[in-house]
Biopython code that builds the backbone (N, CA, C, O; Angstrom):
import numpy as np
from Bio.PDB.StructureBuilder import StructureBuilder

atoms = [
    (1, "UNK", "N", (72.357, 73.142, 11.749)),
    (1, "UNK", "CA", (72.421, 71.681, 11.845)),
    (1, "UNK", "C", (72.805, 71.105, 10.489)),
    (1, "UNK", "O", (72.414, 71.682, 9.474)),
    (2, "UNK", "N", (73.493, 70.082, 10.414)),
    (2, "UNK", "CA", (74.077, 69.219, 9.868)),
    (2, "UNK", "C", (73.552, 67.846, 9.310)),
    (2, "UNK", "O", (73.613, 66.884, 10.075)),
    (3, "UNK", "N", (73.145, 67.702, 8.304)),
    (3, "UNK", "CA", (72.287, 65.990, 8.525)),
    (3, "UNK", "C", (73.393, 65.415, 7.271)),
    (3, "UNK", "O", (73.924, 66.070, 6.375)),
    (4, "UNK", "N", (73.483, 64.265, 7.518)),
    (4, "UNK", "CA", (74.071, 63.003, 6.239)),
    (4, "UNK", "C", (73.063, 61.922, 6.139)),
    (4, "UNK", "O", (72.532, 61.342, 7.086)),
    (5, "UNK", "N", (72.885, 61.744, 5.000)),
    (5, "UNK", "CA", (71.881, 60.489, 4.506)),
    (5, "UNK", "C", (72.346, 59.824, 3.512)),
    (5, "UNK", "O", (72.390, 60.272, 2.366)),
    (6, "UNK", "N", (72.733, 58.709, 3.851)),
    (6, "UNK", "CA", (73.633, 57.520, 3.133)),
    (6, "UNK", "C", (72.369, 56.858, 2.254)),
    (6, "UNK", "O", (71.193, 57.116, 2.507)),
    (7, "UNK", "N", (72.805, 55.960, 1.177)),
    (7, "UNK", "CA", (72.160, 55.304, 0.263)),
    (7, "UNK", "C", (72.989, 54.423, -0.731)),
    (7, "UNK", "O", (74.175, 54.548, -1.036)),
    (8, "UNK", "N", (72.004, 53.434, -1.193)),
    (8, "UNK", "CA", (73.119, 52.152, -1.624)),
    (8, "UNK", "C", (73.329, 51.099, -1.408)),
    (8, "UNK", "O", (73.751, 50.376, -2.310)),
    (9, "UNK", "N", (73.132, 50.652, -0.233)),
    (9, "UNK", "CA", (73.070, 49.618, 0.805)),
    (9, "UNK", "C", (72.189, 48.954, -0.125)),
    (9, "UNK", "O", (71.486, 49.411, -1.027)),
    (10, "UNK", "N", (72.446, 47.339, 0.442)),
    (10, "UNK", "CA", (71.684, 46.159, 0.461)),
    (10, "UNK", "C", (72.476, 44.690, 0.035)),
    (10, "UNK", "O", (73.646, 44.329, 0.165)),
    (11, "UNK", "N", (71.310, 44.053, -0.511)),
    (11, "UNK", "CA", (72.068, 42.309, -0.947)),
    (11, "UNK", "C", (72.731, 42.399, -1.997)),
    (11, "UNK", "O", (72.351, 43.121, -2.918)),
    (12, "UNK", "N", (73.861, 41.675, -2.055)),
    (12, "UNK", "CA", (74.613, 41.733, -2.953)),
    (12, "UNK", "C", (75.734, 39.958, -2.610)),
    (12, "UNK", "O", (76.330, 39.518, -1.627)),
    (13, "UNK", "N", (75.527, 39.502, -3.924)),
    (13, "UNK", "CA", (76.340, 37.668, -4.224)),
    (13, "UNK", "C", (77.811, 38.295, -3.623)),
    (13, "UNK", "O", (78.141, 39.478, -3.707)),
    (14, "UNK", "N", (78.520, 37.326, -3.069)),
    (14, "UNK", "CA", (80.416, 37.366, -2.757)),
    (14, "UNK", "C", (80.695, 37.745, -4.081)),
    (14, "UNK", "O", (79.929, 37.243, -4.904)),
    (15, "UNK", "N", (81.728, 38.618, -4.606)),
    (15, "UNK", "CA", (82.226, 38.983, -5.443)),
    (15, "UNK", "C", (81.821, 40.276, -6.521)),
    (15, "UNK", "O", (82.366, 40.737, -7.524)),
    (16, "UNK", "N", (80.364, 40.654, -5.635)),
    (16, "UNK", "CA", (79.574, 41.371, -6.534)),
    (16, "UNK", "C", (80.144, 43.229, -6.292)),
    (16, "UNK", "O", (81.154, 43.569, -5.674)),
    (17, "UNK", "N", (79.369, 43.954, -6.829)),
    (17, "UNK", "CA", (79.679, 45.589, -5.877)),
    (17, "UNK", "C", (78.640, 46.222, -5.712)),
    (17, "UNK", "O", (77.617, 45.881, -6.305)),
    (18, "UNK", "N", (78.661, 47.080, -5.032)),
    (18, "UNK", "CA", (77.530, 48.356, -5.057)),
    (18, "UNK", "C", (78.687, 49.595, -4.532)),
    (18, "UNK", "O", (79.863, 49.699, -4.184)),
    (19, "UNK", "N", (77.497, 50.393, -4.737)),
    (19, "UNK", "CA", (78.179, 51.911, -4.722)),
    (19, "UNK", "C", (77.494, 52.658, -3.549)),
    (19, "UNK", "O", (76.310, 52.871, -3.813)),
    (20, "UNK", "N", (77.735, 52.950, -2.783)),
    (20, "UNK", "CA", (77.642, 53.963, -2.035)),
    (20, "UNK", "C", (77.335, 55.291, -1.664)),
    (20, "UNK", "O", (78.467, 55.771, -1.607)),
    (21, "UNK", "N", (76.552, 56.207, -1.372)),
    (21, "UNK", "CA", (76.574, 57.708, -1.296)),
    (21, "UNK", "C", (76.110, 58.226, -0.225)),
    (21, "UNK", "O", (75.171, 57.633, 0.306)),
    (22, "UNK", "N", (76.650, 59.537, 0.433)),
    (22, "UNK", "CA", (76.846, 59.895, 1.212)),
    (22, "UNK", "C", (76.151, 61.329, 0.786)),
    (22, "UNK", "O", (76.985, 61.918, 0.100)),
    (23, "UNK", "N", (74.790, 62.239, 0.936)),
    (23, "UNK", "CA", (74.956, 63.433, 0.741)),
    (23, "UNK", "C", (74.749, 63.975, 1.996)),
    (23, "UNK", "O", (73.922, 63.537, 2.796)),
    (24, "UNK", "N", (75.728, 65.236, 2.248)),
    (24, "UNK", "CA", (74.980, 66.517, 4.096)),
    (24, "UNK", "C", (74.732, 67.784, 2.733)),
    (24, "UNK", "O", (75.146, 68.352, 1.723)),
    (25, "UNK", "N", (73.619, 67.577, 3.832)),
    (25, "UNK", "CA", (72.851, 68.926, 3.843)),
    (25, "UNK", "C", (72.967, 69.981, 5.146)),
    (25, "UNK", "O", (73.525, 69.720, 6.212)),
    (26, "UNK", "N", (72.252, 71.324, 4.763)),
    (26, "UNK", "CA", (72.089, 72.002, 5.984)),
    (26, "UNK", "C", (72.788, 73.104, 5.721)),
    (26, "UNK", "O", (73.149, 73.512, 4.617)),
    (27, "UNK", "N", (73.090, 73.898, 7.500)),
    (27, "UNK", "CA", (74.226, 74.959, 7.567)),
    (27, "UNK", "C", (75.459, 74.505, 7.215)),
    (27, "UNK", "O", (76.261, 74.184, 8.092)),
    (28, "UNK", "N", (75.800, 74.412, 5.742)),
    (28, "UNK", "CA", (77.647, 73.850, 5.546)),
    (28, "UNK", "C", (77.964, 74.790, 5.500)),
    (28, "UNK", "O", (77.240, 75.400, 4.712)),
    (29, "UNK", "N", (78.980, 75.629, 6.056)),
    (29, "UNK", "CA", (80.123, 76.713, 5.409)),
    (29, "UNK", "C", (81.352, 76.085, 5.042)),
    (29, "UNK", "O", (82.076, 76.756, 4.307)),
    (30, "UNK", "N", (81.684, 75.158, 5.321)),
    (30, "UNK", "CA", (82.768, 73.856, 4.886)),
    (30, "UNK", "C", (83.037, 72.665, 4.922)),
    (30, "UNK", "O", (82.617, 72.224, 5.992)),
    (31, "UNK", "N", (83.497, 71.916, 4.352)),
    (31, "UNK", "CA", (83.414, 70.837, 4.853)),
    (31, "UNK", "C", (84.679, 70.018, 4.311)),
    (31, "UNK", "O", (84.837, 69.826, 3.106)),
    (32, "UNK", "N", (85.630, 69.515, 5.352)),
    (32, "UNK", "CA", (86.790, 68.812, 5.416)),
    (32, "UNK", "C", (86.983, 67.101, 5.170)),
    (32, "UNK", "O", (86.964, 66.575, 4.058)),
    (33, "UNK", "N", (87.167, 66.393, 6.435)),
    (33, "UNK", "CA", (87.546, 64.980, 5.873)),
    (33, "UNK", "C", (85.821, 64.447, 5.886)),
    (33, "UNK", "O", (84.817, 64.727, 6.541)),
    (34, "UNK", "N", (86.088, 63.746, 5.023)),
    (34, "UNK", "CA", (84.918, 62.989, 4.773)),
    (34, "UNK", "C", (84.950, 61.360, 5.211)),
    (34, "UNK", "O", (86.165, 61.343, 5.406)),
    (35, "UNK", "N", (84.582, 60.135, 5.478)),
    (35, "UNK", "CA", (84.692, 59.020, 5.895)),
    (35, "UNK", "C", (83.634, 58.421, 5.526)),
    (35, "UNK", "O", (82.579, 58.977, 5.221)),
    (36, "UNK", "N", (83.902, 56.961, 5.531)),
    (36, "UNK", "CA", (83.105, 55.736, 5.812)),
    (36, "UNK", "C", (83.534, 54.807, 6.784)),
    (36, "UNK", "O", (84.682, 54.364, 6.802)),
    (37, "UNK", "N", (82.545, 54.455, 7.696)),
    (37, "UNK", "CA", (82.723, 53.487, 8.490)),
    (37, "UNK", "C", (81.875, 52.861, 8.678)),
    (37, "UNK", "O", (80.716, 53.170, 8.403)),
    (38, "UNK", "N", (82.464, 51.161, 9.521)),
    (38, "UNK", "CA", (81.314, 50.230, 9.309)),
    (38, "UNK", "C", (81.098, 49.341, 10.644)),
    (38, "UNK", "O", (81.812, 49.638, 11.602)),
    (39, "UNK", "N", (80.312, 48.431, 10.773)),
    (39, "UNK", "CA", (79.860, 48.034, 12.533)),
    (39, "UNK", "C", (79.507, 46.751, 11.767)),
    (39, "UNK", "O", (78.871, 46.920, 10.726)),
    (40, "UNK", "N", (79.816, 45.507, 12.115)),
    (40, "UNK", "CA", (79.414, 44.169, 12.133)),
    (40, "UNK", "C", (78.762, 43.812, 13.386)),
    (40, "UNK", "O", (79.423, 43.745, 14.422)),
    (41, "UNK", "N", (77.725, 43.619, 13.368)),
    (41, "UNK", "CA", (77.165, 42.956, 14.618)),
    (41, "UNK", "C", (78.271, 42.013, 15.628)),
    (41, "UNK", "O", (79.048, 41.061, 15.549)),
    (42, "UNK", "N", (77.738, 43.001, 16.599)),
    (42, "UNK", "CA", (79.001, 42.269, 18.038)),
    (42, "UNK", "C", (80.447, 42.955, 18.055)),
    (42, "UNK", "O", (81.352, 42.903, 18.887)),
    (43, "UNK", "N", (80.332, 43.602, 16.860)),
    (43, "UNK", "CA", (81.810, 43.984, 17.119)),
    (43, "UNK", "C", (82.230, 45.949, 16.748)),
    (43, "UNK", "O", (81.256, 46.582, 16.340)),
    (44, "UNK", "N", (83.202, 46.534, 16.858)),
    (44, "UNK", "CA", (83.022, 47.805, 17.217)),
    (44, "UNK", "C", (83.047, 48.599, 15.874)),
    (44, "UNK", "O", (83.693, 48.044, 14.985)),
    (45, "UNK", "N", (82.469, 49.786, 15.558)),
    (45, "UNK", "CA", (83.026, 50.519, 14.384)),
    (45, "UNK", "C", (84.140, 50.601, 13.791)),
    (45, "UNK", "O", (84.946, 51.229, 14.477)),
    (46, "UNK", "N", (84.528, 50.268, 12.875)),
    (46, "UNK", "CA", (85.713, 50.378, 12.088)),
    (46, "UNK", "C", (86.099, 51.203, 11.212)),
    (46, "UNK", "O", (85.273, 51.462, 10.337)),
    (47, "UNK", "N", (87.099, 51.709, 11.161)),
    (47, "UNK", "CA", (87.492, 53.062, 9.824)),
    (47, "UNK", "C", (87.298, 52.020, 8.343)),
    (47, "UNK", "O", (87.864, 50.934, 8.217)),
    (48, "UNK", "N", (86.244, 52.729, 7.160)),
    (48, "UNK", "CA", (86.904, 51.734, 6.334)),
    (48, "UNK", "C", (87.572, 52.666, 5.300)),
    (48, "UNK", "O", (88.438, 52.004, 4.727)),
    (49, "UNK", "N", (87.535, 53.767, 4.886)),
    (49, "UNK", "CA", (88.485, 54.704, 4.240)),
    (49, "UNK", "C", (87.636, 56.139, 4.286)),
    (49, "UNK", "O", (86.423, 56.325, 4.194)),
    (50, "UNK", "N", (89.044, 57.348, 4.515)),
    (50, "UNK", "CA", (88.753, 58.505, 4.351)),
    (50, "UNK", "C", (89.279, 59.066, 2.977)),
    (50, "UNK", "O", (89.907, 58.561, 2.046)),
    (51, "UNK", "N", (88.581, 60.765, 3.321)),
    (51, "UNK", "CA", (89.375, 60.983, 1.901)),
    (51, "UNK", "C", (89.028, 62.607, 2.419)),
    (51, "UNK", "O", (87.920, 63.081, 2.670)),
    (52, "UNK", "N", (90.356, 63.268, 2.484)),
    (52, "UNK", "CA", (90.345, 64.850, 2.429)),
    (52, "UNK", "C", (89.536, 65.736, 1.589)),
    (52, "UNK", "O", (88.785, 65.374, 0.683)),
    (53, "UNK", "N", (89.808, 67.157, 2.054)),
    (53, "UNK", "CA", (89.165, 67.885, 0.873)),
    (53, "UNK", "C", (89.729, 68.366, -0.146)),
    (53, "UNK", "O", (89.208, 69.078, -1.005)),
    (54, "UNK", "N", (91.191, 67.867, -0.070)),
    (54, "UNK", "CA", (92.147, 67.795, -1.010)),
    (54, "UNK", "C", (92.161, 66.631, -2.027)),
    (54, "UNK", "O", (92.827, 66.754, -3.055)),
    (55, "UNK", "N", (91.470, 65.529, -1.788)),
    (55, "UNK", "CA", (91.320, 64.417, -2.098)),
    (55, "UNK", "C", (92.617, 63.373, -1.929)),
    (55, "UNK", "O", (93.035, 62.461, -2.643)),
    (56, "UNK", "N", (92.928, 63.765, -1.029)),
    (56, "UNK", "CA", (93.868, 62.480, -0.341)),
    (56, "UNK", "C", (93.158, 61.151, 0.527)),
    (56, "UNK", "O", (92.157, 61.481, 1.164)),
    (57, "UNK", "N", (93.413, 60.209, 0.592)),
    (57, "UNK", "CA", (92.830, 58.695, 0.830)),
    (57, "UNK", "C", (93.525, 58.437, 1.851)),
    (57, "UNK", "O", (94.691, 58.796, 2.015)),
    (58, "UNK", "N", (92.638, 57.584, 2.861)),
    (58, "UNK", "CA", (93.125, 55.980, 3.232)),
    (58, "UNK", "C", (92.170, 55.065, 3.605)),
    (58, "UNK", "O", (91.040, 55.337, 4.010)),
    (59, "UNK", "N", (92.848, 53.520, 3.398)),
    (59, "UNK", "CA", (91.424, 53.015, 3.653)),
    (59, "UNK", "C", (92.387, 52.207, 4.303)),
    (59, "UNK", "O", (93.611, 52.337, 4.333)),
    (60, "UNK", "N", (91.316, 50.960, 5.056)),
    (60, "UNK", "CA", (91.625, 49.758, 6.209)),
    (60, "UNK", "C", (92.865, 48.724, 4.894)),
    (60, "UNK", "O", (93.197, 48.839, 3.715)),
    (61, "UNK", "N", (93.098, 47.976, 5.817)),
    (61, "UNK", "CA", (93.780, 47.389, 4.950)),
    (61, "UNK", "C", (93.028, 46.285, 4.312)),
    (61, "UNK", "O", (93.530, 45.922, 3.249)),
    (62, "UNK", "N", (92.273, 45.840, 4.568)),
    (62, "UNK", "CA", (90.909, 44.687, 4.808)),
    (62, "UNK", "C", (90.322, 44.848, 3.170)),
    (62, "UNK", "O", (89.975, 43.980, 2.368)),
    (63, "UNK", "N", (90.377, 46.407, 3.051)),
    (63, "UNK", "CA", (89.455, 46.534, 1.343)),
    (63, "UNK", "C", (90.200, 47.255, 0.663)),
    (63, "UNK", "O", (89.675, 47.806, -0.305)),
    (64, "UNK", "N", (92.149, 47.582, 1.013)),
    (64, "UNK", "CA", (92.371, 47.718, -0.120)),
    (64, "UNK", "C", (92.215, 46.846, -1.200)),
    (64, "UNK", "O", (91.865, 45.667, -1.146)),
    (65, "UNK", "N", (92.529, 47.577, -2.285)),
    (65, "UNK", "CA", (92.088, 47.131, -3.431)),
    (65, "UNK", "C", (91.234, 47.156, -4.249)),
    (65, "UNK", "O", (91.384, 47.525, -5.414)),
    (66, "UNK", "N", (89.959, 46.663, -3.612)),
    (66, "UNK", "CA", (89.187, 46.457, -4.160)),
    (66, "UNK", "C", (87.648, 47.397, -3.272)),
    (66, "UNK", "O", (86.517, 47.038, -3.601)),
    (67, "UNK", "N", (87.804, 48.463, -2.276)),
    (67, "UNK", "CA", (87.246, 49.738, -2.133)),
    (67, "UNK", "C", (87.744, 50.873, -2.819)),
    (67, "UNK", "O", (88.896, 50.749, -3.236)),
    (68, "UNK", "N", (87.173, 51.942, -3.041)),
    (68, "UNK", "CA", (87.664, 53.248, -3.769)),
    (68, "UNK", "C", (86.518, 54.206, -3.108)),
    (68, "UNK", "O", (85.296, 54.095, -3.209)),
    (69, "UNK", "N", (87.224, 55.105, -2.455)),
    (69, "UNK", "CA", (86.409, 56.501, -2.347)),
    (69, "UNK", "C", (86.590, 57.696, -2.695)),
    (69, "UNK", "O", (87.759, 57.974, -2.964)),
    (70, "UNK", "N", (85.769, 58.584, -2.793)),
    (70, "UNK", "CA", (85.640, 59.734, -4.042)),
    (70, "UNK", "C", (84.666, 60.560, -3.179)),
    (70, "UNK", "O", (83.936, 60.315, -2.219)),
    (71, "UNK", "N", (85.011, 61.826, -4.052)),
    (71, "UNK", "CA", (83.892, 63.306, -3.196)),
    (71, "UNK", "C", (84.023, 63.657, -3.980)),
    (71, "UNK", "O", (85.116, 63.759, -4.538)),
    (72, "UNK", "N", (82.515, 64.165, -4.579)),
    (72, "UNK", "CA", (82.476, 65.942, -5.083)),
    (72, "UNK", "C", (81.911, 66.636, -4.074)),
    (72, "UNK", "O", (80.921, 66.392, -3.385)),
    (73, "UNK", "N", (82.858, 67.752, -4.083)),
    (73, "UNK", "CA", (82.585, 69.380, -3.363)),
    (73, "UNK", "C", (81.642, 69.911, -3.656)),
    (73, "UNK", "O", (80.863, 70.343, -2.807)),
    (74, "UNK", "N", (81.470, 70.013, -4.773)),
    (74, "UNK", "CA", (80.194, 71.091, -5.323)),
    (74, "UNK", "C", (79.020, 70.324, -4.853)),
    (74, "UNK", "O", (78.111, 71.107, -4.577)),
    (75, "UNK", "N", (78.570, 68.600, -4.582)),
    (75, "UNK", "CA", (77.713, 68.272, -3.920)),
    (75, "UNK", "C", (77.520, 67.798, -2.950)),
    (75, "UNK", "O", (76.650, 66.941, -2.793)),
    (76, "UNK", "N", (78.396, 68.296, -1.898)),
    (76, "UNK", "CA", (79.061, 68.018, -0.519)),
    (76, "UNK", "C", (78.393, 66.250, -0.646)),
    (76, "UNK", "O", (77.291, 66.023, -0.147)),
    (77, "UNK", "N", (78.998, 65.374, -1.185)),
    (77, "UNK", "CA", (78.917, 63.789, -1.435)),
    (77, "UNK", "C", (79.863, 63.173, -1.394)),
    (77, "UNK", "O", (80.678, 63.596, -2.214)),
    (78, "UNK", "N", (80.283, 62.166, -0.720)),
    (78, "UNK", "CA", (81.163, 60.959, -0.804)),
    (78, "UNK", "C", (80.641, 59.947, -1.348)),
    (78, "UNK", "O", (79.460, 59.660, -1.539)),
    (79, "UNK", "N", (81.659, 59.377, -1.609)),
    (79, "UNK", "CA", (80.533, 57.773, -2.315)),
    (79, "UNK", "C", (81.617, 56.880, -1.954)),
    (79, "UNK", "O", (82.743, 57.303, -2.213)),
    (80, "UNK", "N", (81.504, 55.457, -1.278)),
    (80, "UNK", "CA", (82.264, 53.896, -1.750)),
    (80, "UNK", "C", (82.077, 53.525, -2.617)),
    (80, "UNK", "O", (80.960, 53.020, -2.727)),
    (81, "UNK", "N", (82.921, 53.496, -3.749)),
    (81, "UNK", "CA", (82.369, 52.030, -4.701)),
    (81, "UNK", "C", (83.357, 50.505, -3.992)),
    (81, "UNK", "O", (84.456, 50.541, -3.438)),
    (82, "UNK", "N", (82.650, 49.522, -4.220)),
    (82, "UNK", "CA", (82.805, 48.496, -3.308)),
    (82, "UNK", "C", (82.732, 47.442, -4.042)),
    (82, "UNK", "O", (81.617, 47.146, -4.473)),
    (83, "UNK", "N", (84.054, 46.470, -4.435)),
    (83, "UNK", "CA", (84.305, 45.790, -6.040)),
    (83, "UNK", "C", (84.553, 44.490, -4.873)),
    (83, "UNK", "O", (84.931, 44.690, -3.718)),
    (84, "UNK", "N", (84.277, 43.262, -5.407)),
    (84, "UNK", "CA", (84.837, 41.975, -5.123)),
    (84, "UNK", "C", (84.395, 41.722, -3.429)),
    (84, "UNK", "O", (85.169, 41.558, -2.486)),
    (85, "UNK", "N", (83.297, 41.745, -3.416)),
    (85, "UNK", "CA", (82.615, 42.261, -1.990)),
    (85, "UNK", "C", (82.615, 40.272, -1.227)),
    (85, "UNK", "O", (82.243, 39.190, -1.681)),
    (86, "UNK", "N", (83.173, 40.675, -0.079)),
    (86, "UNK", "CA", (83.194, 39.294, 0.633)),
    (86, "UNK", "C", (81.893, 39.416, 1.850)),
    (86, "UNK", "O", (81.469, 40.514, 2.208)),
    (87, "UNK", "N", (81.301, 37.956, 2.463)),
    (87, "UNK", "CA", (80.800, 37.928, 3.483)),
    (87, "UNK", "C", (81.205, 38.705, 4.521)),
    (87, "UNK", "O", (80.456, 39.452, 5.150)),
    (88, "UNK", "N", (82.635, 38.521, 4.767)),
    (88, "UNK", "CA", (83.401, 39.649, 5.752)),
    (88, "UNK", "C", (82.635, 41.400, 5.870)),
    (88, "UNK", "O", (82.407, 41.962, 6.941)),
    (89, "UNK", "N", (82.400, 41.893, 4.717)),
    (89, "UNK", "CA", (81.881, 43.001, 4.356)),
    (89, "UNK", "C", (80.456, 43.398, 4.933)),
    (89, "UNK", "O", (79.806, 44.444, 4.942)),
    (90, "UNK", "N", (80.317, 42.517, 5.260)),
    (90, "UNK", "CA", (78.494, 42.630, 5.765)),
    (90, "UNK", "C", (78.819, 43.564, 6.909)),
    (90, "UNK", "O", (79.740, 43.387, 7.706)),
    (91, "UNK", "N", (78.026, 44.511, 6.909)),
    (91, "UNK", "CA", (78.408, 45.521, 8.150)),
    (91, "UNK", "C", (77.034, 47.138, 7.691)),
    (91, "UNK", "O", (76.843, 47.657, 6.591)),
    (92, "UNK", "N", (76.517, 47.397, 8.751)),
    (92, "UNK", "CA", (76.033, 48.640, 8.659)),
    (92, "UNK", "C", (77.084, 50.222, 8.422)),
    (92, "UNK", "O", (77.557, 50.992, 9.258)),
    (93, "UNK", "N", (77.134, 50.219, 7.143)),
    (93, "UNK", "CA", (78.499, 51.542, 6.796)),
    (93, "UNK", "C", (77.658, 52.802, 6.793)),
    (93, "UNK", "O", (76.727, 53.232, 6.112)),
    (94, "UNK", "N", (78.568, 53.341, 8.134)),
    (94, "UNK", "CA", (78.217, 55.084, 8.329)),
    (94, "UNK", "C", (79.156, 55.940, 7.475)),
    (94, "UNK", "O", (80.291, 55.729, 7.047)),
    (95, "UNK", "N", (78.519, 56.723, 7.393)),
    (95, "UNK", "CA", (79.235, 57.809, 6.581)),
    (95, "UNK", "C", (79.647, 58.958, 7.756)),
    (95, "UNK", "O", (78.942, 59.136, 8.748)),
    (96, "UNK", "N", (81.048, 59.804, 7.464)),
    (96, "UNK", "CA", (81.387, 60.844, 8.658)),
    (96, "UNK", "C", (81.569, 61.254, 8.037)),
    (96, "UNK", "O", (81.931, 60.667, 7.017)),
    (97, "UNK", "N", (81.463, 62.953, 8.100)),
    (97, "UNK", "CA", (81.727, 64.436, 7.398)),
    (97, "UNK", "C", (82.093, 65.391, 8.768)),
    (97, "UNK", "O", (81.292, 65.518, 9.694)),
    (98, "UNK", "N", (83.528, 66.084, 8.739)),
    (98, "UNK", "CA", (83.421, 67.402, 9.554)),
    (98, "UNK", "C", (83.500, 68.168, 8.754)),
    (98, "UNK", "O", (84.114, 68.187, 7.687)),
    (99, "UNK", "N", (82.646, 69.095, 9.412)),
    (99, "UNK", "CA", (81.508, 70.120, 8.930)),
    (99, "UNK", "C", (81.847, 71.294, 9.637)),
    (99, "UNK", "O", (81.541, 71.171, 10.823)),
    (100, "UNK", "N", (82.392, 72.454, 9.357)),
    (100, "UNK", "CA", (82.357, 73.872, 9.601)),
    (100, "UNK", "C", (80.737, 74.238, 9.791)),
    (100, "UNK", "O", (80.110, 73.404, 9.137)),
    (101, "UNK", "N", (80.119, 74.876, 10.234)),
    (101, "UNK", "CA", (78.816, 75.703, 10.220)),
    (101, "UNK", "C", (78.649, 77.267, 9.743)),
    (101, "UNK", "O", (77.695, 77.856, 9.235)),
    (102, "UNK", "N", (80.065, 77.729, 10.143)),
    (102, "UNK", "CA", (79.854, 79.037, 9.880)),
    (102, "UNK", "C", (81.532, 79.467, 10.081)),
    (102, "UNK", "O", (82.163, 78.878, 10.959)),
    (103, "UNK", "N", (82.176, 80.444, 9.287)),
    (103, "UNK", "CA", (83.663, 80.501, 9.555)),
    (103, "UNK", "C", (84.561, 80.726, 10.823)),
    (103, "UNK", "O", (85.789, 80.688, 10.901)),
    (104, "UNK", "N", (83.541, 80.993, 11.881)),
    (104, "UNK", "CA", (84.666, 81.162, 13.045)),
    (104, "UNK", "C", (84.639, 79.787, 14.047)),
    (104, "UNK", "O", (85.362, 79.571, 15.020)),
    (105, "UNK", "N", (83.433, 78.827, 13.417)),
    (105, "UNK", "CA", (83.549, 77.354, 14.212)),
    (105, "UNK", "C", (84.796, 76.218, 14.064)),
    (105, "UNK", "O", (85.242, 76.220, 12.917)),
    (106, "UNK", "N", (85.121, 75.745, 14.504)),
    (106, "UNK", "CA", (85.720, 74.615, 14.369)),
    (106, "UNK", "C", (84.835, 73.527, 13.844)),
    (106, "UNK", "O", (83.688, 73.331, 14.246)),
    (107, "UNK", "N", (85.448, 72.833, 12.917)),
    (107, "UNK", "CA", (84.474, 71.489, 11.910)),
    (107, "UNK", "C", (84.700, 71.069, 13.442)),
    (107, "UNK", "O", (85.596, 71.157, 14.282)),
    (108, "UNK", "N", (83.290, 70.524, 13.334)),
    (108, "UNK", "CA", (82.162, 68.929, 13.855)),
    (108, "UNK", "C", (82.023, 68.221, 13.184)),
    (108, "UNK", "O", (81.771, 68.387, 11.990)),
    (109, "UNK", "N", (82.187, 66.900, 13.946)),
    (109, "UNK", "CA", (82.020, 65.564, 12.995)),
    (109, "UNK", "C", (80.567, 65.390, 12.993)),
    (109, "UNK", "O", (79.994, 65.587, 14.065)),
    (110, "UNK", "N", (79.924, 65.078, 12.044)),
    (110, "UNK", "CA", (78.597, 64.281, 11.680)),
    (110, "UNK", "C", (78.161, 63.029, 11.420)),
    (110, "UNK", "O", (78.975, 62.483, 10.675)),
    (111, "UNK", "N", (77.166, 62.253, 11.714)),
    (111, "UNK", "CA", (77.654, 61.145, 11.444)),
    (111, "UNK", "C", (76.172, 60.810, 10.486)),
    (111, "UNK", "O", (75.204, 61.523, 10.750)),
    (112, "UNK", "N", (76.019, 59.816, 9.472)),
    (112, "UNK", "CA", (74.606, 59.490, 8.888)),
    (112, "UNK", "C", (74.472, 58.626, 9.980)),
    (112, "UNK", "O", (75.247, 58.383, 10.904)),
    (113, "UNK", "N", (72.518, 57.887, 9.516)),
    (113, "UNK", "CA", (72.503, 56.660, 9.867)),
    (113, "UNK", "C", (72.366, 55.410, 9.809)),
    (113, "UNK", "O", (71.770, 54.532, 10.432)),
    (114, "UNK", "N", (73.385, 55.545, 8.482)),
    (114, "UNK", "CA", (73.831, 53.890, 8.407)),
    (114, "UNK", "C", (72.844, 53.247, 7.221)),
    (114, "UNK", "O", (71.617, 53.342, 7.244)),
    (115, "UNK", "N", (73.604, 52.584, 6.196)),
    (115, "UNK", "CA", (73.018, 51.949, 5.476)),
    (115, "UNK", "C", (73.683, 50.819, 5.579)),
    (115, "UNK", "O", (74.914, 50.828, 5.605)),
    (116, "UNK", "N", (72.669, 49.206, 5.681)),
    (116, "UNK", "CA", (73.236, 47.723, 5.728)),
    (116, "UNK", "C", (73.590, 47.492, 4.214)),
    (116, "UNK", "O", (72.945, 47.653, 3.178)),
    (117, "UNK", "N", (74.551, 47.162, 4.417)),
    (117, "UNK", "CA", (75.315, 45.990, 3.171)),
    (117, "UNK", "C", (75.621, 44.599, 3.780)),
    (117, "UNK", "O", (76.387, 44.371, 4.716)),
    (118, "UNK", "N", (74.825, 43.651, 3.026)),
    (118, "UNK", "CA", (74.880, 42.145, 3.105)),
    (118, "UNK", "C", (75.400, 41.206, 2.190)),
    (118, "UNK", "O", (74.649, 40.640, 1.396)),
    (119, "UNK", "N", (76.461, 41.014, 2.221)),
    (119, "UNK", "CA", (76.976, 39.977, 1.223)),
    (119, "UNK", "C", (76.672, 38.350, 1.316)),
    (119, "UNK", "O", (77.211, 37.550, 2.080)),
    (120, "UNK", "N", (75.778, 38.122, 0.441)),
    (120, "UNK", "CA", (75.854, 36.666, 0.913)),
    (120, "UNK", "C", (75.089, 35.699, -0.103)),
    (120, "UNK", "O", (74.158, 36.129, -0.783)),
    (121, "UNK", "N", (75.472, 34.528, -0.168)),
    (121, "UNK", "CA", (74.799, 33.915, -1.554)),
    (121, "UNK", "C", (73.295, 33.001, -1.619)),
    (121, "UNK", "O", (72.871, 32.585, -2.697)),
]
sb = StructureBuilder()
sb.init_structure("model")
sb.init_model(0)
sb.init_chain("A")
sb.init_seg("    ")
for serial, (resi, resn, name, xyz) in enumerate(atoms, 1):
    if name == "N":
        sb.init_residue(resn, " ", resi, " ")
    sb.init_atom(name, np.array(xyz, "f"), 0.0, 1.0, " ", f" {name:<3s}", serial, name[0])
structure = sb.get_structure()
C-alpha cells in the first residue's frame, strides 16, 4: 500500500504564497508522474500542474506563472509553491502520485487527502 499526506494548506491575504508538500510512503518500487489537483466547492477536480520523473511540467493555464512545481526522488515529494495567490485559488489541493509497487506492476495512481487553501482578506 501506498499512502500520500499533503501539508501546507491554510489562510493566506490575495497576493500572498504558501508552499505545498506532498510526501508517499509505503511499498514504492517507483514512482512516475506526480500531480496536484484541486476541488472548489460545487465544482469538479481540476488538474493544477504535473511534473514527470524526468522533471518535465504542466500546469492549468489559470496559475501559470505564478504556480511552480518541483520533486525530489530521493524523498518521493512534490511540492506547489503558490506566488500571487487569488480568491479564485481557494480550493481543497490533492496531491496524485503513480506508484509502481513492485517491478512487474503497472504504476497506480494514489491520491492524498487533501489539504484546504483559503485565500481571502
Amino acid at each position: 500500500q501506498v499512502h500520500l499526506v499533503e501539508s501546507g494548506g491554510g489562510l493566506v491575504q490575495p497576493g500572498g504564497s504558501l508552499r505545498l508538500s506532498c510526501v508517499a510512503s509505503g511499498s514504492i518500487f517507483s514512482m512516475y508522474g506526480m500531480g496536484w489537483y484541486r476541488q472548489a466547492p460545487g465544482k469538479q477536480r481540476e488538474l493544477v500542474a504535473t511534473i514527470t520523473s524526468g522533471g518535465n511540467t504542466i500546469y492549468a493555464d489559470s496559475v501559470k506563472g505564478r504556480f511552480s512545481i518541483s520533486r525530489d526522488n530521493a524523498r518521493n515529494t512534490v511540492y506547489l509553491q503558490m506566488n500571487s495567490l487569488k480568491p479564485e485559488d481557494t480550493a481543497v489541493y490533492y496531491c496524485k502520485a503513480a506508484v509502481a509497487t513492485t517491478p512487474t506492476i503497472n504504476p497506480y495512481n494514489y491520491w492524498g487527502q487533501g489539504t484546504q487553501v483559503t485565500v481571502s482578506s
